[in-house]
FIMINU-875658 format. One line per field, with one value per atom (N, C-alpha, C, CB): x, y, z; residue number from 1. Coordinates in nm, 3 decimals, m for minus. Each point is the difference from the previous one (the first is absolute). Glycine has a CB too. Layout:
% residues N
X: (X	...) $
Y: (Y	...) $
Z: (Z	...) $
num: (NUM	...) $
This chain:
% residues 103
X: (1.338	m0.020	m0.086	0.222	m0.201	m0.106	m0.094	0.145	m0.151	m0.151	m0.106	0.107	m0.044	m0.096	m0.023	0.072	0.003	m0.012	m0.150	0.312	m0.273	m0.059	m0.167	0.277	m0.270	m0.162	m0.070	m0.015	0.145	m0.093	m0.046	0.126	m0.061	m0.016	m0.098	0.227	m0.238	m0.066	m0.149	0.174	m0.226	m0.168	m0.036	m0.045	0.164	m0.023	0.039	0.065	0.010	0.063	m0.118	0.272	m0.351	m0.086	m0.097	0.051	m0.122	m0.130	0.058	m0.150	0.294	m0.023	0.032	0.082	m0.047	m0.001	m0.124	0.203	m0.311	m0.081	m0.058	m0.025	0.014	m0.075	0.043	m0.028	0.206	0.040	m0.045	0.174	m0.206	m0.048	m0.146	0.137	m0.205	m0.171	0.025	m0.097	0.192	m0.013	0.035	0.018	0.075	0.079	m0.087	0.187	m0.255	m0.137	m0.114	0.051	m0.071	m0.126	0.053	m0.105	0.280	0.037	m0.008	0.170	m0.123	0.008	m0.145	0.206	m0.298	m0.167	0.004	m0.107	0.098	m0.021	0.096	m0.013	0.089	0.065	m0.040	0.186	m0.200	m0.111	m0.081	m0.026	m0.069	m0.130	0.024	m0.153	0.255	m0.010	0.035	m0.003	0.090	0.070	m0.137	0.264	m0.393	m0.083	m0.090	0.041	m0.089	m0.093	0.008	m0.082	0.208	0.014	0.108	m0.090	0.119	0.082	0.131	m0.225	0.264	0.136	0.102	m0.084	0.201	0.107	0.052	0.011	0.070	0.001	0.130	m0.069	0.158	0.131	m0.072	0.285	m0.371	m0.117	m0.047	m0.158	0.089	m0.126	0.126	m0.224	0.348	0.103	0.025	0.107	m0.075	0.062	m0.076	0.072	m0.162	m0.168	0.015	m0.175	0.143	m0.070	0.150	m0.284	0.377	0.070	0.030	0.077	m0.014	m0.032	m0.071	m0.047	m0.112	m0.100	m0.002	m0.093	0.110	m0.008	0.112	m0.096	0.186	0.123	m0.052	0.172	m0.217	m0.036	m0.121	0.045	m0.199	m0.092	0.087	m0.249	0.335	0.065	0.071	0.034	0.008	0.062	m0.060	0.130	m0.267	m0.118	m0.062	m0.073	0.063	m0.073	0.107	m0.095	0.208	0.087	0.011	0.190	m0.219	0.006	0.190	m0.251	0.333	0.112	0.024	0.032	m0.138	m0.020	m0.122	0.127	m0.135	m0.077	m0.112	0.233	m0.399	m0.054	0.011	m0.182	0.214	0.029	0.122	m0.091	0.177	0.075	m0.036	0.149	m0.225	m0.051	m0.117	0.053	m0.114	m0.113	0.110	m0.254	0.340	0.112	0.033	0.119	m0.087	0.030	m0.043	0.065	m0.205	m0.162	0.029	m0.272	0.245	m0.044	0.049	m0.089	0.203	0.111	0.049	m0.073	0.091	0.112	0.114	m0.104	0.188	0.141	0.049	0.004	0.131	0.080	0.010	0.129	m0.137	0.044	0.132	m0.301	0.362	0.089	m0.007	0.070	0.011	m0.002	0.048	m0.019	m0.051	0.067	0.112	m0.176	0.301	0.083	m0.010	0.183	m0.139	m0.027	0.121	m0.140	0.119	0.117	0.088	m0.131	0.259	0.047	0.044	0.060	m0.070	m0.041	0.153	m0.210	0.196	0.093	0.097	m0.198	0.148	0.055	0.068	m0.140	0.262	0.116	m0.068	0.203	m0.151	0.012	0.091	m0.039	m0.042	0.113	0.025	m0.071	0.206	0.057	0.122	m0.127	0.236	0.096	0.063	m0.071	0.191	0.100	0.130	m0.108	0.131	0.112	0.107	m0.081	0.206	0.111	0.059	0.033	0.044	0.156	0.139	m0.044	0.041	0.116	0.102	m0.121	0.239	0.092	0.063	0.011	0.088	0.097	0.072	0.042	m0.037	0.146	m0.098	0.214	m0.339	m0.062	m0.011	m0.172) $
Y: (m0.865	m0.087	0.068	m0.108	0.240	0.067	0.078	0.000	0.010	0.006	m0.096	0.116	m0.267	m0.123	0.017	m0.158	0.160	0.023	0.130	m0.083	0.196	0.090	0.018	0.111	m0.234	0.050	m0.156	0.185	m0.260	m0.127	0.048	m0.204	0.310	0.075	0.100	m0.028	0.155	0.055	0.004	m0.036	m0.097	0.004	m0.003	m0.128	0.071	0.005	0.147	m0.269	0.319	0.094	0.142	m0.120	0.082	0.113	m0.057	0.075	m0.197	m0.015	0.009	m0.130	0.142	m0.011	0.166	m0.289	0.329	0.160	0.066	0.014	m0.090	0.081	m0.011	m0.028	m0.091	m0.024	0.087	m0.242	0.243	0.075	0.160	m0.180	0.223	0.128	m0.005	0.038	m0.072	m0.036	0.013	m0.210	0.126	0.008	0.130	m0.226	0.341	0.062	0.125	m0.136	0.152	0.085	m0.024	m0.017	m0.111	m0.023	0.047	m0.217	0.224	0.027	0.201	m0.290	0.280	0.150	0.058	0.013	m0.032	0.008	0.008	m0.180	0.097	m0.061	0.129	m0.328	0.365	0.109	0.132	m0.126	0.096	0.181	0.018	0.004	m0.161	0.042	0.002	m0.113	0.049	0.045	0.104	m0.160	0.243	0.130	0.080	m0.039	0.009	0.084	m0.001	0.011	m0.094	m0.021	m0.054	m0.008	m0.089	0.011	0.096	m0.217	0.305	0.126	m0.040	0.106	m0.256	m0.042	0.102	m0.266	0.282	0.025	m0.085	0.084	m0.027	m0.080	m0.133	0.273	m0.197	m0.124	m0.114	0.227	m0.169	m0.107	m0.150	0.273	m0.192	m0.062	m0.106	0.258	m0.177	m0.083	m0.131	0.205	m0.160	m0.058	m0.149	0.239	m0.232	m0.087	m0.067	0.156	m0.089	m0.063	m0.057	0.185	m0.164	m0.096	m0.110	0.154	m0.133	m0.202	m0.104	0.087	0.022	m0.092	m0.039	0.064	0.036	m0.028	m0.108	0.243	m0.241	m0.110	m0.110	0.102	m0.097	m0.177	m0.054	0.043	0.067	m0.077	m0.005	0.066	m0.014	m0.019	m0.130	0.235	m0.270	m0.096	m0.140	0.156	m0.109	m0.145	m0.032	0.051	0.052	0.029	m0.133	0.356	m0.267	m0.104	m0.145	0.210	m0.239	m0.145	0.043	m0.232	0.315	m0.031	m0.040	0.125	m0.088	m0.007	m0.078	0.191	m0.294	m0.072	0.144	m0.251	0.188	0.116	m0.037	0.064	m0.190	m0.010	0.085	m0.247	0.295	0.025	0.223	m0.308	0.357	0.103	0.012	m0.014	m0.078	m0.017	m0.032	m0.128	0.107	m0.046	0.166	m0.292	0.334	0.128	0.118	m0.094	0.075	0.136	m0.071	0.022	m0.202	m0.006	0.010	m0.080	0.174	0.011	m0.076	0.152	m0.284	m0.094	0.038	m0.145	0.230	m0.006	m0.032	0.115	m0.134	m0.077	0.146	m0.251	0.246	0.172	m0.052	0.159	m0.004	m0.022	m0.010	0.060	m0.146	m0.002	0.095	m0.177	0.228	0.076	m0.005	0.019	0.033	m0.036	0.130	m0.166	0.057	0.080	0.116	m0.204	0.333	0.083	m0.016	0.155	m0.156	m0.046	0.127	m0.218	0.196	0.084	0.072	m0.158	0.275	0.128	m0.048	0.206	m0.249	m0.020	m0.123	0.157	m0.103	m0.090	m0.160	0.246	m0.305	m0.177	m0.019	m0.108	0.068	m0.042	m0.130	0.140	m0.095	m0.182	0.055	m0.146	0.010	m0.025	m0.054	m0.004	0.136	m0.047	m0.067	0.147	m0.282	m0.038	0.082	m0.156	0.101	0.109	m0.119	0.210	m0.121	m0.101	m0.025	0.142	m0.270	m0.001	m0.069	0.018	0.032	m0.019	m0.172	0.327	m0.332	m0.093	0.053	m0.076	0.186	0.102	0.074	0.108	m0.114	0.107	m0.112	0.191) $
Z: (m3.796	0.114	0.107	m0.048	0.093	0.078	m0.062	0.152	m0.261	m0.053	0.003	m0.124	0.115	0.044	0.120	m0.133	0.234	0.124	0.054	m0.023	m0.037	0.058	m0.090	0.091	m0.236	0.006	0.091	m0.305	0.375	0.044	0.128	m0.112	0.178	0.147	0.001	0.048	m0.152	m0.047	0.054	m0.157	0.109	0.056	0.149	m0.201	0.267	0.161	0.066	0.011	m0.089	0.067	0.000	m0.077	m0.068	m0.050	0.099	m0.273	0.334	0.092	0.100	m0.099	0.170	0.149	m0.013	0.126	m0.210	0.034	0.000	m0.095	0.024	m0.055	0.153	m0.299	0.364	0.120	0.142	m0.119	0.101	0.089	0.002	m0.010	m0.132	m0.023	0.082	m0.250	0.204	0.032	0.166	m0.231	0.325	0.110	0.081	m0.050	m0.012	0.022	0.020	m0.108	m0.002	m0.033	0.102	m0.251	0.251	0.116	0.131	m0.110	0.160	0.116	m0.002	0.025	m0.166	0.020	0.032	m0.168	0.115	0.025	0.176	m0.249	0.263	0.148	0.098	m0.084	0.033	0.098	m0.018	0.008	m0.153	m0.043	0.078	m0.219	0.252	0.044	0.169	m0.228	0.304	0.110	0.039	0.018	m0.103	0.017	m0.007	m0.117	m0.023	0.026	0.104	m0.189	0.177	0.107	0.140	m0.184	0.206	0.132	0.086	m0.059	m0.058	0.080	0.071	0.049	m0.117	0.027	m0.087	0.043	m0.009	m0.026	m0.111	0.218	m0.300	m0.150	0.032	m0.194	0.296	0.015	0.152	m0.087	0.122	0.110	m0.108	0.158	m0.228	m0.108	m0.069	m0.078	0.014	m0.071	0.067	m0.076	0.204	0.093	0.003	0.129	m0.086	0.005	m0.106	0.093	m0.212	m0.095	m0.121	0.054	m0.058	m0.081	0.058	m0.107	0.249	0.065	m0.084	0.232	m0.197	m0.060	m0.099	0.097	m0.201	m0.138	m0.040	m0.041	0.123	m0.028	0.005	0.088	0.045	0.056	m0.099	0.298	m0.354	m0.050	m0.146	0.155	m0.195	m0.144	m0.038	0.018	0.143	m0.008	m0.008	0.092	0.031	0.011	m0.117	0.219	m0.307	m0.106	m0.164	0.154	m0.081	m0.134	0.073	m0.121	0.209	0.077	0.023	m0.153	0.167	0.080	0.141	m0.151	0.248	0.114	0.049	m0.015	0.058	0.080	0.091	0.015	m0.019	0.057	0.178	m0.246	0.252	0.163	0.030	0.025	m0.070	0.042	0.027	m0.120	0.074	m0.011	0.160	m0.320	0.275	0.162	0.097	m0.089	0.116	0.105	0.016	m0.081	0.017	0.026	0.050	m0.116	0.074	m0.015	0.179	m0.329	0.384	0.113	0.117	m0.116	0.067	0.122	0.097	m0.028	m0.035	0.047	m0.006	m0.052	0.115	0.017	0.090	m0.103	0.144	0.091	0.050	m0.097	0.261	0.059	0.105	0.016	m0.030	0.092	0.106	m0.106	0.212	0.102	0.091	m0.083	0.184	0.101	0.084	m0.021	m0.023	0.132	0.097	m0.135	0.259	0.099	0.010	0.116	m0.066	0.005	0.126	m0.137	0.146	0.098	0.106	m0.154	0.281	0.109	m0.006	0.164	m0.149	0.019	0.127	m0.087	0.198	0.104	0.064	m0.009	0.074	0.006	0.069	0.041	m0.074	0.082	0.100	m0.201	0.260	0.119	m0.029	0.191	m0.225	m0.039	0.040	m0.231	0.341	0.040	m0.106	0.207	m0.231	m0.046	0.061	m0.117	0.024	0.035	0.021	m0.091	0.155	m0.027	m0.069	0.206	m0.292	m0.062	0.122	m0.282	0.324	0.072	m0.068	0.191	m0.183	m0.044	0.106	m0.104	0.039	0.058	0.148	m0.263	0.206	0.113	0.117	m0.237	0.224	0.104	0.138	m0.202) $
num: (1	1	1	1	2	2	2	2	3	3	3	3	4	4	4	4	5	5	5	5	6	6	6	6	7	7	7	7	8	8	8	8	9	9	9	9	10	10	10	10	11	11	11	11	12	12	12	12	13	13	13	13	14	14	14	14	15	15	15	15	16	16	16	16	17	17	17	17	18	18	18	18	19	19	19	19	20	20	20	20	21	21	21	21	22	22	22	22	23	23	23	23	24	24	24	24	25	25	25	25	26	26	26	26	27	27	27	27	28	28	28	28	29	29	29	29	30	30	30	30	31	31	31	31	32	32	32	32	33	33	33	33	34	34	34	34	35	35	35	35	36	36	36	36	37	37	37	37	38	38	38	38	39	39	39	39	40	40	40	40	41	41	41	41	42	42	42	42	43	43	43	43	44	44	44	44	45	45	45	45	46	46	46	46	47	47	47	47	48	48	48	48	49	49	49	49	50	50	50	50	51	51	51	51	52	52	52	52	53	53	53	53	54	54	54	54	55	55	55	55	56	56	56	56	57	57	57	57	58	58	58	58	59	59	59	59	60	60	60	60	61	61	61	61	62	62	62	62	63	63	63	63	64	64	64	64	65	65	65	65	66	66	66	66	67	67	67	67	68	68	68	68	69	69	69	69	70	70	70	70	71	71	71	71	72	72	72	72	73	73	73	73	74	74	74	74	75	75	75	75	76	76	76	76	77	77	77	77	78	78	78	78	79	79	79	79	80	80	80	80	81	81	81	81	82	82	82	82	83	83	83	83	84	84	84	84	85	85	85	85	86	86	86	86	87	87	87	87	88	88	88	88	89	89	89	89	90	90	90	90	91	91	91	91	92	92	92	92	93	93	93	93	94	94	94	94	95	95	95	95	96	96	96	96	97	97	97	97	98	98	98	98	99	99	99	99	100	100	100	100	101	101	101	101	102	102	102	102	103	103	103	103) $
């Protein structure tokens, strides 16, 4: 029963690996060469360049919409808002007193 199974899976599993390989290599490239020549740092260059390689791996298999990649590069984000810090120094505010019944 999972021998039918696993040669009907088989052919996808052998092209999306083969592709995930291909991308993996082009990322590893891409960090060699900034390590050589742009005198980046190898966990800098890492740092950088697998993002990338994720996201075009991904545009590449059509999992990800490419609008949704330019939304990102164009730095549309929502920022936080500033709150204001609240002043160190006392208020003058009149306090009630608690009066009782009996006072």
């Amino acid at each position: 029963m999972f021998g039918s199974l696993f040669r009907n899976i088989f052919p996808f599993l052998k092209s999306g690996l083969k592709a995930v390989g291909k991308h993996a290599l082009r990322t590893g490239l891409d960090v060699a060469s900034d390590v050589i020549k742009g005198g980046m740092g190898i966990k800098e260059s890492a740092q950088n360049r697998i993002p990338e390689g994720i996201k075009n791996f991904a545009v590449e298999q059509n999992l990800i919409p490419q609008d949704v990649v330019r939304q990102e590069v164009s730095g549309n984000r929502k920022r936080k808002k500033n709150r204001k810090s609240k002043s160190k120094g006392k208020k003058n505010k009149k306090r009630k007193k608690n009066r009782d019944i009996f006072s």
